[in-house]
NUMI-639391 format. One record per residue: x, y, z of N, C-alpha, C, O in turn; residue in one letter. Coordinates in steps of 0.2 Angstrom, whole numbers, plus 5000, padded with zeros to 4 digits. Each point is the difference from the previous one (the first is absolute). Layout:
# residues N
XYZXYZXYZXYZA;...
//
This chain:
# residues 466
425855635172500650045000500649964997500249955003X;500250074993500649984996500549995006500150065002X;500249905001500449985001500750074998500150034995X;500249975013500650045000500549954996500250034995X;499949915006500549965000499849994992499749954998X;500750094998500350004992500349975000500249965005X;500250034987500649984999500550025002500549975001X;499450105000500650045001500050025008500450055002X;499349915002500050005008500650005003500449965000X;499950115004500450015004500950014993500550025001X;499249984993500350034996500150074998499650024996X;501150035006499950085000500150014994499650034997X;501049944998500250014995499849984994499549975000X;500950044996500049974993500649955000499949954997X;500550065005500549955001499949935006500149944999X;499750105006499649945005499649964997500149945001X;499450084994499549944997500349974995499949944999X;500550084997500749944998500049965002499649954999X;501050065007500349965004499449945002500149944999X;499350095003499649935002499949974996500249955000X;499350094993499549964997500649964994499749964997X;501150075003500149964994500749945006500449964997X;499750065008500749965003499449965005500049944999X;499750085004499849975007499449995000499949945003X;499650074995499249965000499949934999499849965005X;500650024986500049944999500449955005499749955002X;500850064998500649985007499549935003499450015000X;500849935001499749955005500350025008500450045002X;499249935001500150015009500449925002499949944998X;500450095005500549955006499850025007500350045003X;499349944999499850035009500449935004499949945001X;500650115001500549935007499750015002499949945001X;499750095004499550005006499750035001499950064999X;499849885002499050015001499749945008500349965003X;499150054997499849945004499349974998499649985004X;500550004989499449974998500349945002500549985000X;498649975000500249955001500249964996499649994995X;500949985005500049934994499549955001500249964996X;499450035006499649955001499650034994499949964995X;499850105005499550044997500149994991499650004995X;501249995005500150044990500349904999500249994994X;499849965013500249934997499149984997499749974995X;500050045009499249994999499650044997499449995001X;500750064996500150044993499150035002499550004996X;500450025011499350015006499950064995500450034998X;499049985001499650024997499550055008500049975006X;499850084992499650035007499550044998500050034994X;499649975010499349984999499750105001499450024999X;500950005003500150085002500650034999500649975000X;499350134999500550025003500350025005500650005001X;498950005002500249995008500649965002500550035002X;499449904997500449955001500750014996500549975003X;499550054993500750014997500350075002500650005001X;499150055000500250065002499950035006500350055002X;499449925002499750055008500549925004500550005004X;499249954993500449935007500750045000500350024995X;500149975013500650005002500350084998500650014999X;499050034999500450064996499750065006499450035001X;501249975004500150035005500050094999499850055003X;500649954990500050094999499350014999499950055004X;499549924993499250025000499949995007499650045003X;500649925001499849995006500050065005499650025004X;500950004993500250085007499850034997500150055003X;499649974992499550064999499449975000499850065001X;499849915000499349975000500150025009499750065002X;500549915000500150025009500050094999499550045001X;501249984996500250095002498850034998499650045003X;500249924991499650064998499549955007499450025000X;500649945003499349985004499949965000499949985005X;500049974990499849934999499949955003500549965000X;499050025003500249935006500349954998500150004994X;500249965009500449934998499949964997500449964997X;498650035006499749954996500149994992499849964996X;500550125002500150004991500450004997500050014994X;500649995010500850004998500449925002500549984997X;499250005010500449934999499649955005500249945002X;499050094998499549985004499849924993500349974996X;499050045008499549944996499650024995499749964996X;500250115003499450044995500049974992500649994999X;499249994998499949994994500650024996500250065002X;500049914992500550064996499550044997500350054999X;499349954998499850074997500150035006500650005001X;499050025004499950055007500950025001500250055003X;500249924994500750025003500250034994500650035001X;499249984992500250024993499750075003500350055001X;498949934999499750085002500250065003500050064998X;500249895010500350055002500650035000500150055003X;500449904993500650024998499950084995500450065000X;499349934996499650054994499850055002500050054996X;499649965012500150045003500650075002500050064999X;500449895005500650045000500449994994500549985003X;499650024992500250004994500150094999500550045001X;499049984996500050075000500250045005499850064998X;500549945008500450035003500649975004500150005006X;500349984988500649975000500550044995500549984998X;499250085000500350044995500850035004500050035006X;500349944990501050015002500249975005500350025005X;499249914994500549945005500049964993499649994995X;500849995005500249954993499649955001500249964996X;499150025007499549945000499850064993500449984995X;499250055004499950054995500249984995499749974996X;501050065003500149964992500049924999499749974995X;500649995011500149944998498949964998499849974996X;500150045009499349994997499650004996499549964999X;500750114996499850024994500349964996499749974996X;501250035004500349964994499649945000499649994995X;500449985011499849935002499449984994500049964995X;499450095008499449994996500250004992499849944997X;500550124999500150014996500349934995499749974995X;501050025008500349954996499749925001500049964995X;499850025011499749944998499149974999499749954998X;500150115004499450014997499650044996499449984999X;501150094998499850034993499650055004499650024996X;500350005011499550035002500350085002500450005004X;499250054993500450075000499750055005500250055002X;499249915001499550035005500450025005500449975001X;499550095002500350005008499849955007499449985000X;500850005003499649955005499750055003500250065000X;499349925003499450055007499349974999499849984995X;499950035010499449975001499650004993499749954998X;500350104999499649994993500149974996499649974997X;501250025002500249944994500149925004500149954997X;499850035009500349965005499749934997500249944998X;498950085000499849925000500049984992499949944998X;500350124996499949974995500950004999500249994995X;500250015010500849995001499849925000500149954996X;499650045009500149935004499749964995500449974996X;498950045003499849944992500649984995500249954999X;499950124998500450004994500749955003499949944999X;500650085006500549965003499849945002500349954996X;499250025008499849945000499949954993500249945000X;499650104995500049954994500649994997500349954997X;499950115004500749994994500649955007500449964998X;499550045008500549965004499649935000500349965004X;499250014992499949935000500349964991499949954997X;500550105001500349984992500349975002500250025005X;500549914991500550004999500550065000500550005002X;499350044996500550074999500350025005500650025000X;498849985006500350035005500149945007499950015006X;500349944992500149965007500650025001500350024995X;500049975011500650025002500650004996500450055002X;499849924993500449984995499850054993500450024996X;498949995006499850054993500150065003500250044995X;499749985010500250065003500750024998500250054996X;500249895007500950034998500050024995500050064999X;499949914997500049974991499750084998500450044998X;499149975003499950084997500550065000500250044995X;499949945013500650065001500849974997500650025000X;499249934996500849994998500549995004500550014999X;499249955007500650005004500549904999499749955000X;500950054999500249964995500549975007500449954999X;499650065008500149955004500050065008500050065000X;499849885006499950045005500449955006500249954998X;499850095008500349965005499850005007500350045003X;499249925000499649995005500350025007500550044999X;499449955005500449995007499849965008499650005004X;501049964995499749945003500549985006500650025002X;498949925000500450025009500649904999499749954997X;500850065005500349964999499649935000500149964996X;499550025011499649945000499649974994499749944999X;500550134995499249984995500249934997500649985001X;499049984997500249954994500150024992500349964996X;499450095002500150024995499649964995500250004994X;499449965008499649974995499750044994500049994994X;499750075010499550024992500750064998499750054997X;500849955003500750024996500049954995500050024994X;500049895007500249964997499450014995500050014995X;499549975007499350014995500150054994500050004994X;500150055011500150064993500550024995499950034995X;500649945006500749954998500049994993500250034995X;499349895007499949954995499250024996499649964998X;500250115000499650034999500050074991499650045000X;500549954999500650074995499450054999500150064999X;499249915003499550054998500050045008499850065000X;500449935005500150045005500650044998500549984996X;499350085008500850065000500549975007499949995005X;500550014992500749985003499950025006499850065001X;500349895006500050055005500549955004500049945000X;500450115004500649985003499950005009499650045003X;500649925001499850015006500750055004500550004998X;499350035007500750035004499949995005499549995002X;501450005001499949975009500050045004500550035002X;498749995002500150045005499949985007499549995003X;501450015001499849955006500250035004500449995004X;499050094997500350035009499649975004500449995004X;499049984997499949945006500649945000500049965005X;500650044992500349955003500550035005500449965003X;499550134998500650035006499550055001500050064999X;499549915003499650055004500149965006499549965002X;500950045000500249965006499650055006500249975005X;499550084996499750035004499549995003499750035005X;499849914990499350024999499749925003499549964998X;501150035010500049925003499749934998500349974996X;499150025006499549944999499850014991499949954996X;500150085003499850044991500749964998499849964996X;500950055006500649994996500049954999500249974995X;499449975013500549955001499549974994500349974996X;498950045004499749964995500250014993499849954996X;500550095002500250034993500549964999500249994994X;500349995011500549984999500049914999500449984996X;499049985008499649954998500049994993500149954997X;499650124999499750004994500549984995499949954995X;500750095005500650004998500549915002500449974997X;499450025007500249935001499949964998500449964997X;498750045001499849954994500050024995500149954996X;500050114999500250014994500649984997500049974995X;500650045010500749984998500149935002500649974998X;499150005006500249945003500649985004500449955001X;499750145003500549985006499850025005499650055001X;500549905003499750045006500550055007500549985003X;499150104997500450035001500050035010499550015004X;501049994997500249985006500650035003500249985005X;500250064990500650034998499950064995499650004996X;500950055006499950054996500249974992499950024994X;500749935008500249974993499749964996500050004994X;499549965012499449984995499550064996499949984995X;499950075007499650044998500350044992499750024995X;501249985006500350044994499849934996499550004997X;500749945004500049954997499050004996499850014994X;499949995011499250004996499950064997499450004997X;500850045002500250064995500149994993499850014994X;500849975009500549974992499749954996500149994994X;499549965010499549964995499650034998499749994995X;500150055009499250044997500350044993499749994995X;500750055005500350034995500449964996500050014994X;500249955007499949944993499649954996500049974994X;499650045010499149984996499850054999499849994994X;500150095008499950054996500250004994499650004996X;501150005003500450004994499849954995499950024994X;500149935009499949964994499349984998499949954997X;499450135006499549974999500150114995499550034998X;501149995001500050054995499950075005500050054997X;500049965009500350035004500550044997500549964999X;499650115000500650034999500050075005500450044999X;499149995006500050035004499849985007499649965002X;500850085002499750015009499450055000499850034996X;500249985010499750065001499850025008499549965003X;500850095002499850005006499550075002500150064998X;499749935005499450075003500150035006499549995004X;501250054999500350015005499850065003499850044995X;500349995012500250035002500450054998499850054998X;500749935002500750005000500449974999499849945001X;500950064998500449955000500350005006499850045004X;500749925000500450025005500649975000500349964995X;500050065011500849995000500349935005500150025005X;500049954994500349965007500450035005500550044999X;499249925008500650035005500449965000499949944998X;500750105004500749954999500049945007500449955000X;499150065004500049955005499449955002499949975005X;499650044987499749934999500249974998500649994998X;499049945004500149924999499349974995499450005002X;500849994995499549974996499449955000499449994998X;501249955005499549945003499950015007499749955003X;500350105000500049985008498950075001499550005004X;500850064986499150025002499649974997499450015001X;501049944993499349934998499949955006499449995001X;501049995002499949975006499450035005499449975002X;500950074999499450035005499250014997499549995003X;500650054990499249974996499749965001499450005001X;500949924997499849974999499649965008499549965001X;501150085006499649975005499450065005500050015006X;499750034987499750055003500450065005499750035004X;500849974995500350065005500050064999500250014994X;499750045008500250064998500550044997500649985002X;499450074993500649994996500050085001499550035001X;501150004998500250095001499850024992499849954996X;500250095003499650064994500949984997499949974994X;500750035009500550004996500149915000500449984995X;499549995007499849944995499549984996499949954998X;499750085002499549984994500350044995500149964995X;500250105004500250024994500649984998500049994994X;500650005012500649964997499649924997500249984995X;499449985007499849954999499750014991500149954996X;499750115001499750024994500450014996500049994994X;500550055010500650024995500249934998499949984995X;500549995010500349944997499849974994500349994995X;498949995007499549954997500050044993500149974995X;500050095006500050044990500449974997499949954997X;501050075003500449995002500249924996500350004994X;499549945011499849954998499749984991500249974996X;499250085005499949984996500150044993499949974995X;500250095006500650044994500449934997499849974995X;500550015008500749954999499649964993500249994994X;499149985009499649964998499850024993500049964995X;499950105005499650034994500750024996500050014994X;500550005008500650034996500149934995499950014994X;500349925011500249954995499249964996499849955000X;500050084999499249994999500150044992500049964995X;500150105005500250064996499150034998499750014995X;500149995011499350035002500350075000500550025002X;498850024996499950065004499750035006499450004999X;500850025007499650005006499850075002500450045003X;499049984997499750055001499850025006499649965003X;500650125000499949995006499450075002500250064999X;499249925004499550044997500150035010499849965004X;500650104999500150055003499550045004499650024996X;500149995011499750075002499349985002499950045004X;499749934996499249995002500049985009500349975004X;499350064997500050005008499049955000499450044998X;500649905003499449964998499450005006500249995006X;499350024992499549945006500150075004500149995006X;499850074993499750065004499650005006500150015006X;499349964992499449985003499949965002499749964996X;500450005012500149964999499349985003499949945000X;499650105002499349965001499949994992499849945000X;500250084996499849974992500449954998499849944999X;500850085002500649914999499549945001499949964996X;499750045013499849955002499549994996499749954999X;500150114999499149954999500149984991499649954997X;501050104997499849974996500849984998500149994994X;500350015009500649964997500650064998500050065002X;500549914994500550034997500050034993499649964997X;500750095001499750004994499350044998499850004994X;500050025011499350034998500150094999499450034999X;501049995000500250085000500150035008499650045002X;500849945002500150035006500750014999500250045004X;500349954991500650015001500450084996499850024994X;500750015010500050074996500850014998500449954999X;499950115000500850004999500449995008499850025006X;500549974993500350005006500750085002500150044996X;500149955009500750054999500749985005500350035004X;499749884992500749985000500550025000500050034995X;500549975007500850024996500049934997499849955003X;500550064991500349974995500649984997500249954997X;500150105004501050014996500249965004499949944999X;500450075007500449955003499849944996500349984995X;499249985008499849935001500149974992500349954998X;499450104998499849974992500950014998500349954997X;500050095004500950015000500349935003500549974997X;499350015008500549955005499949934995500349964999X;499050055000499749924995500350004993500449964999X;499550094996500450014994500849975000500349964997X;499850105012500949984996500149945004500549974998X;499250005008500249935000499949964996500349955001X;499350044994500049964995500450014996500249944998X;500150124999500250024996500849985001500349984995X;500150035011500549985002500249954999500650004998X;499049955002500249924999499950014992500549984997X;499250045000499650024992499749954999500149974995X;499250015012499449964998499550085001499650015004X;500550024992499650075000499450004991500250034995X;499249925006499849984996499450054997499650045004X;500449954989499550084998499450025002499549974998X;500450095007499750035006499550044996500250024995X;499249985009499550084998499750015006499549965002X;500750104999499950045008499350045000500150064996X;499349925007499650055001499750055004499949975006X;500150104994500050015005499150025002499750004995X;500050025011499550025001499950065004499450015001X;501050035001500150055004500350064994500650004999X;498950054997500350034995500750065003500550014997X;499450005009501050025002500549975000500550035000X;499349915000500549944997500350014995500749995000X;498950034992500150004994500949975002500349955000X;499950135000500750014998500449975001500449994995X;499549975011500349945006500249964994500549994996X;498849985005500149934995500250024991500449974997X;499450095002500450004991500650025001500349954997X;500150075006500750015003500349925003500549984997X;499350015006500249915003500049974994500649975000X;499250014996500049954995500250024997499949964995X;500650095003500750024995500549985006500650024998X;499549955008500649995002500449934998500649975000X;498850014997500049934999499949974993500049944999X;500050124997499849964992501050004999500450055000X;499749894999500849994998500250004993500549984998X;499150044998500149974992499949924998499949974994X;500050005013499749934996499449994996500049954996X;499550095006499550004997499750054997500350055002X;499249964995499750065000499650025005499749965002X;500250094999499650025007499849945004499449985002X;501249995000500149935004499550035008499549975002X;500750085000499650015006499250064999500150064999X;499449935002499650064996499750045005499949985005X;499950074995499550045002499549994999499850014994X;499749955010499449984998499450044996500050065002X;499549934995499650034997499650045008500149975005X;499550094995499650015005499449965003499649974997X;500550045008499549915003499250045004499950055001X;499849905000499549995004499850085001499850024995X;500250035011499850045001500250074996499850054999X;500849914998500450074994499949974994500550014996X;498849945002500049994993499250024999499449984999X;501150095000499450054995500450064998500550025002X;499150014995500550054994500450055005500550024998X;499450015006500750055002500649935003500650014998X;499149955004500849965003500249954996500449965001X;499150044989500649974997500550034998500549974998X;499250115001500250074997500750025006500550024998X;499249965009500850005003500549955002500450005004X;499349924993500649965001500550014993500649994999X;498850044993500850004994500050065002500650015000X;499350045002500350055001500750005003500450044999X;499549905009500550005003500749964996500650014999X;498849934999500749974996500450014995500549984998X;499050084998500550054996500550015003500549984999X;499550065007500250065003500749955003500650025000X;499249925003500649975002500349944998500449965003X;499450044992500249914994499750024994499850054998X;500149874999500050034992499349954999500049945001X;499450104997499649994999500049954995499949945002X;500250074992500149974995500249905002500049964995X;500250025013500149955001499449975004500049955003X;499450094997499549975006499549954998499750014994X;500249945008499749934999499450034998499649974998X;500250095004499250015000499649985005500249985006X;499150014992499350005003499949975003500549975001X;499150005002499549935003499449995005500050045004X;499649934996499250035003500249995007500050065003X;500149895001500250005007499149985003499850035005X;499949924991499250015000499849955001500449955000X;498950025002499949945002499350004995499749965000X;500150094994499450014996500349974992500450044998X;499449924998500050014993499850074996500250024994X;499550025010499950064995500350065002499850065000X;501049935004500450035002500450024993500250065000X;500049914996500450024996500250054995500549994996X;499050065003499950065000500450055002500150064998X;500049915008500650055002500649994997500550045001X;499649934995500750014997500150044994500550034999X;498849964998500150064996499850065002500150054997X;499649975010500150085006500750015000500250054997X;500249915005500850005000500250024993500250064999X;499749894996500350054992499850054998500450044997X;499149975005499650064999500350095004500150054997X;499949935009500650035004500550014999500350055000X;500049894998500849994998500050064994500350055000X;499449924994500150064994499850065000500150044995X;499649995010499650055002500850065002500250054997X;500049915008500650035003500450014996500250065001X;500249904994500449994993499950064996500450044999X;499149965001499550054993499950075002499950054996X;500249965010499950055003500850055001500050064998X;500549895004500649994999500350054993500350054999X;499449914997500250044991499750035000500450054999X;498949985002499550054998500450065004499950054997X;500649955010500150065004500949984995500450035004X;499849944992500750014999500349975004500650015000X;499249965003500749965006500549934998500549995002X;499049974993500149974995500150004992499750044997X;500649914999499950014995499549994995500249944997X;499550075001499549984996500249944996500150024994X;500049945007500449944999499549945000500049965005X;499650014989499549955004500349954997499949965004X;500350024992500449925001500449995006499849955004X;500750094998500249995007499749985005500049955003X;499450134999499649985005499749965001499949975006X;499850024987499449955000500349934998499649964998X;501150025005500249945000500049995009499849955003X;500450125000500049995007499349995004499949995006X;499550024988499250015005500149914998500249985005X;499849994992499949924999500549995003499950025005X;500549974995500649965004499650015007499749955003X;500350114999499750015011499249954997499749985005X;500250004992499050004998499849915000499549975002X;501350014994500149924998500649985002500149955003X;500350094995500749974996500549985006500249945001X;499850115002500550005007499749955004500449975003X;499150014997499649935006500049954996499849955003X;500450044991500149954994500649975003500049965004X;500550094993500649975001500449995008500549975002X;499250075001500049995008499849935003500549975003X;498950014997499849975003500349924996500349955004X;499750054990500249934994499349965003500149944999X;499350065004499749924997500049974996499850024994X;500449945008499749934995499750014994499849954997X;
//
């Protein structure tokens, strides 16, 4: 059966297939965030299956393998990786309009030329064919990037890292550029007792202060984040809740104090203790002239009989229904006051939110920058075609689209980045649709200066690496 996935895939118009095939296809990728390993793309790992590069750690296949039945032994069990390709291949064919669907088919298509649909029939001459062509130079983790043209990427890393395979990949030019970012919510997960103090251990030996004080702990921060920097560091990145606000009758050192000597702490000191700690480190990232990204809404570890048996990260986590405005409003204009309010991109996960956050981040673009504070691209549970269709729709509706940094996988797989061209694809669909109904001008130098700038150009000139 010929493959749905044409050239002209999720394309209505004639103007839409423009926009992609002559502004946006060729376009290079910038993914600020992902979570591949750099260990993987400095040692340039080659994998011996698809499985291994596409089923390991890929939690969105996990919760549908579990929804269709699947025992565990073939999703993050011991079974063989064929036995876990198989049975992915299984529920394959009825994943129709969940976006595993489309990305799985790009997936095959673009890095292994395969137009077959997955399902038990196609599953074992899938697996041969993938297994041969994943032991080439072409496709080891570097050749993966390299096909999809991705021309630099940016990791996510916990402040402790040493950043060795960062410096490897550095001093390497045949590697794709890859940037590390500081992600350090275990340093104010001040909630999570004997877990904090040993974390906090960890951070003692990384920075070589020993922390003992809340002043010691900003102090080991601020080292960390300048070895970041000087290891090309140009992003934060936190995975929150929510944000919160301080009470006016917190004490800062007296609920690191009591952390440190296991005491119990109130729900309103742990979150003034978080606020602060952002706060802190806003300041950090402003004279840094980092961008700090702040990813909104997930309510994690659902299940906590599976939490125990297979860890964090396994697909147990969903959206959450947060409030937002306040807290993400108090953090903004407290930085902003001092004007350490350094360039932001706000994600949300709670698609009711949309408005919140694309409204919130116009309170705060002052003319210093170009879309100095962003509406973030659609994430995690809203990164598929109706929720990227409603975050530009939202960001049309309440900011100016034409300044959005664009895409990024938010993935821990090499054969994730297919989705960027799902996003242009969408992006130009909407556009073209746009002209086709009159609403726009049929204008394609214009427009199709604004599908590449949202596609490259804006995360180009945004970001500045090195």
């Amino acid at each position: 059966m010929e493959s749905f996935i044409n050239d002209n895939f999720l394309l209505q118009s004639k103007f839409a297939k423009t926009l992609y095939h002559d502004y946006a296809k060729a376009l290079p990728i910038i993914d600020y965030h992902n979570h591949l390993s750099p260990q993987q793309i400095a040692d340039n790992t080659t994998f011996d299956n698809i499985t291994q590069v596409w089923l390991y750690g890929d939690h969105y296949k996990w919760r549908a393998m579990r929804t269709y039945g699947i025992h565990e032994d073939y999703i993050t069990g011991n079974a063989p990786d064929k036995d876990k390709f198989l049975k992915w291949a299984e529920v394959v064919p009825y994943t129709m309009r969940n976006p595993l669907y489309h990305w799985t088919h790009l997936e095959l298509q673009r890095y292994f030329g395969i137009d077959d649909l997955l399902s038990p029939k196609t599953a074992t001459a899938i697996w041969d064919k993938t297994s041969s062509i994943l032991k080439q130079s072409s496709h080891s983790s570097n050749g993966l990037l390299k096909l999809m043209n991705v021309e630099s990427l940016c990791t996510t890393d916990d402040p402790t890292d040493d950043l060795k395979y960062h410096r490897v990949i550095k001093k390497d030019s045949s590697r794709v550029k890859t940037l590390p970012t500081f992600r350090p919510d275990k340093a104010f997960a001040i909630e999570n007792g004997q877990e904090y103090i040993d974390y906090l251990s960890l951070l003692s030996d990384a920075s070589g202060i020993e922390i003992t004080t809340y002043s010691d702990l900003i102090n080991a921060l601020q080292h960390r984040v300048n070895f970041f920097h000087e290891n090309g560091c140009r992003l934060s990145d936190h995975g929150l809740e929510q944000l919160y606000v301080v009470d006016g009758e917190f004490n800062v050192d007296s609920a690191f104090a009591k952390a440190l000597q296991k005491q119990s702490l109130s729900l309103s000191e742990v979150q003034s203790f978080k606020a602060t700690t952002m706060r802190e480190l806003g300041k950090m990232y402003h004279q840094k002239g980092w961008t700090q990204q702040l990813h909104l809404g997930p309510i994690r570890n659902n299940n906590k009989r599976l939490l125990k048996e297979l860890g964090p990260d396994t697909g147990f986590d969903s959206i959450g229904d947060f409030s937002q405005a306040v807290g993400l409003s108090n953090f903004l204009n407290t930085l902003d006051s001092t004007n350490q309010l350094t360039k932001t991109i706000v994600y949300n996960l709670n698609p009711a939110d949309n408005e919140i956050f694309a409204t919130m981040v116009g309170n705060f673009n002052d003319g210093s920058i170009k879309g100095k504070v962003q509406y973030g691209s659609a994430w995690w549970f809203l990164d598929q075609k109706d929720g990227m269709e409603k975050q530009i729709n939202t960001l049309s509706n309440q900011g100016l689209l034409s300044c959005f940094v664009g895409m990024l996988t938010d993935s821990r797989s090499f054969l994730s980045f297919p989705r960027h061209e799902y996003f242009r694809r969408i992006l130009c669909n909407l556009i073209g649709n746009d002209v086709a109904n009159c609403e726009l001008p049929h204008d394609e130098e214009h427009l199709g200066k604004i599908v590449s700038d949202i596609c490259y150009h804006n995360a180009k000139n945004y970001f500045q690496f090195e």
